[in-house]
N, C-alpha and C positions, 0 to 999 in steps of 0.2 A: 768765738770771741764775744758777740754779741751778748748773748745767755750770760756768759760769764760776767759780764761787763756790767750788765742789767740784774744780779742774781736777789738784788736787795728790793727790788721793785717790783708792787705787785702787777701783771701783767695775764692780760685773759687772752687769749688766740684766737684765733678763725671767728673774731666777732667783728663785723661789718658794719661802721655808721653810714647811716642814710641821712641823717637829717641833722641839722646845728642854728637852735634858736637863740639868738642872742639879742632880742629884742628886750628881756625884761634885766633888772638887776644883774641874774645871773646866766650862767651857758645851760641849755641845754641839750644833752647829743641823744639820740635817737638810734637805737644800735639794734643788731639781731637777738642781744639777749634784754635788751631791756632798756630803759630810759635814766641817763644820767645826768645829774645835774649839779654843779660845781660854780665856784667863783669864778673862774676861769679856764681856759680851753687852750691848747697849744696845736696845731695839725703836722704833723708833720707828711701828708700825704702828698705822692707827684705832683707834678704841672700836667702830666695829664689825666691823672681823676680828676682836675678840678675842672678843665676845661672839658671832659666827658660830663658833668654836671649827675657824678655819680653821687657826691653829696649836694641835699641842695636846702638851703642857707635862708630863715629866715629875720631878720628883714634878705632880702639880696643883695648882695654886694654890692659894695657902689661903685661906677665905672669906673672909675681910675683902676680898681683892683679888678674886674673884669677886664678890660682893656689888657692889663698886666701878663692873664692868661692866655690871651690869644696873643700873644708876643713872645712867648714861650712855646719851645716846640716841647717834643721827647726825640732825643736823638736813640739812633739803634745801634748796640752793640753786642757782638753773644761771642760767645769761647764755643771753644770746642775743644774740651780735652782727649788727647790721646797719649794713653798708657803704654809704655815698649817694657819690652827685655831688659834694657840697654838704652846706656845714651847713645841715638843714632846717629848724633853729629859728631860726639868727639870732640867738643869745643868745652868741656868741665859745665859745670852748673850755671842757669840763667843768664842765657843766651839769647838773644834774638836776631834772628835770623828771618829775611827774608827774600822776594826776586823782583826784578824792576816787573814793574805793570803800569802799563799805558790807560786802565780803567778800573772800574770797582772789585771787579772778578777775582781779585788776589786776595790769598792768606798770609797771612805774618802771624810768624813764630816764637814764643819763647820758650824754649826746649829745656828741660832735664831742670825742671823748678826744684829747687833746693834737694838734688842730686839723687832725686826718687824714680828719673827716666819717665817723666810724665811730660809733654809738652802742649803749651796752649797754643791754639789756631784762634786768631782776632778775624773776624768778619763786623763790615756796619756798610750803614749808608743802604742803598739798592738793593746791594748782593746780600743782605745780611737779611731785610725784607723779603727776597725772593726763597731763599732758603727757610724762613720759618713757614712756607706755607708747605715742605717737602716733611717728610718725614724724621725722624734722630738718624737712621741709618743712612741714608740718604747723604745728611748734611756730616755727619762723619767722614764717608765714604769721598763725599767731596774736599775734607781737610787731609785727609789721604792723600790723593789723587797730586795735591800741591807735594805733598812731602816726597812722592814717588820719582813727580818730574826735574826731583833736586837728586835723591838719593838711589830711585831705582825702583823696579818692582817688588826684588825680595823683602823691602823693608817691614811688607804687607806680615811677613813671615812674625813679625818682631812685635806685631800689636795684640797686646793684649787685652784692653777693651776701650771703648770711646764714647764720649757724653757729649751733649751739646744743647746749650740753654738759647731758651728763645724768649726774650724780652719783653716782646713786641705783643706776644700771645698772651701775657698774663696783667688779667684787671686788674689789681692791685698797684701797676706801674704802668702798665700802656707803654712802655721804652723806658730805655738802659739808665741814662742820663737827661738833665735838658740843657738845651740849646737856645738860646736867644736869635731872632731873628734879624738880618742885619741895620743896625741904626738904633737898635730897640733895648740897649744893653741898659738905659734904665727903669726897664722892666721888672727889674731882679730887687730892686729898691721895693719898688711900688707892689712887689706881692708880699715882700718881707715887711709891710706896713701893719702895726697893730692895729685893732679895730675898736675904739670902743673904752680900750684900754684892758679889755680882756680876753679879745679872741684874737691869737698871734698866731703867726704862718712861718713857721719854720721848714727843715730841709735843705739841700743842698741846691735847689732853685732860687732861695733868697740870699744864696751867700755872693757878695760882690766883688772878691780876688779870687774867692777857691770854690765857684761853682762847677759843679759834675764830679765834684770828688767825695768822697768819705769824709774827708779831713772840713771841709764848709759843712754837709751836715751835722757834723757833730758839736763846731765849734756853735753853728745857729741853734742847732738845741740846746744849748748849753746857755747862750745867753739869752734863748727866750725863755728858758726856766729859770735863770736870775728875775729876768723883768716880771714874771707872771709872782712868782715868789712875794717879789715887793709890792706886787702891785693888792696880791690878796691880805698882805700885812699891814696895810695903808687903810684898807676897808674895815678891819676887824675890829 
């Protein structure tokens, strides 16, 4: 959806900014294939690259926007999908299903996603940390293990194969979504703050009703590619 969505824009991959000078006239970003420089800059990277200080910014950020980041977490979320035979519940397509649990320890289900007999297993928080340090089968074997104690051993008969993304493990995002910490909710203001009038901080961290979703991301790219737009039209 992405690719599709993006097919009109040029876009390079696996290239990694280290650096973003916004000290003179214009941005500079500092990348693994080379040095760019523009009127303007948009970031859309996590709250925690930024607080991992994987890019680093000169002038420095001024505290109010540091402060920003440390008031943002990355919260932890991973799937675990598992492929059947068959829908193993029975209950028609996109279903969720889960069991009372008294701790973190639990899986919840949405089973037979749009009627293909795949179901996802939701893990976060603790147990979602603990499992990305175990291996994929592992952490399969354990969304199993939930499905078996509802449905039975034979169910195991029925799986055909099992995936499970770990969050938490990949630089790029450091976790799933972010999380405000509590009292701190105008944090999410204050990192969505432009700088300068041309280096803007977009993502789903600076959206103020629809943060942690897809739908804030896309609407803060959207509107910081309006402002960065006008703002390069102003200059010309």
């Amino acid at each position: 959806v992405v690719a599709d969505y993006g097919r009109a824009v040029p876009v390079r991959l696996r290239t990694g900014a280290s650096r973003i000078d916004w000290s003179g006239p214009d941005v500079t970003v500092t990348t693994s294939a080379g040095t760019i420089r523009a009127k303007a800059a948009i970031l859309t990277v996590s709250a925690g690259v930024l607080a991992a200080e994987r890019i680093h910014f000169t002038p420095s950020l001024p505290p109010q926007k540091q402060q920003a980041i440390q008031d943002i977490d990355m919260a932890l979320m991973n799937y675990i999908g598992l492929l059947f035979k068959k829908d193993i519940f029975g209950f028609g397509q996109d279903t969720y299903v889960y069991q009372q649990q008294h701790d973190e320890t639990g899986v919840g289900y949405l089973t037979n996603r749009h009627n293909a007999n795949l179901t996802y297993g939701y893990v976060g928080g603790s147990q979602a940390k603990a499992l990305e340090a175990e291996s994929m089968e592992t952490t399969v074997a354990y969304a199993l293990d939930g499905l078996k104690s509802m449905l039975g051993n034979d169910i195991e008969k029925q799986l055909l194969k099992g995936f499970a993304t770990a969050c938490g493990k990949v630089p790029l995002f450091d976790g799933a979504y972010s999380s405000v910490r509590p009292g701190k909710h105008a944090a999410r203001r204050a990192l969505g703050t432009t700088l300068a009038e041309k280096l803007f901080f977009s993502g789903e961290a600076t959206h103020t009703s629809q943060p942690s979703t897809v739908n804030g991301g896309l609407e803060r790219g959207h509107a910081c590619a309006l402002e960065a737009a006008a703002y390069v039209k102003k200059i010309s």
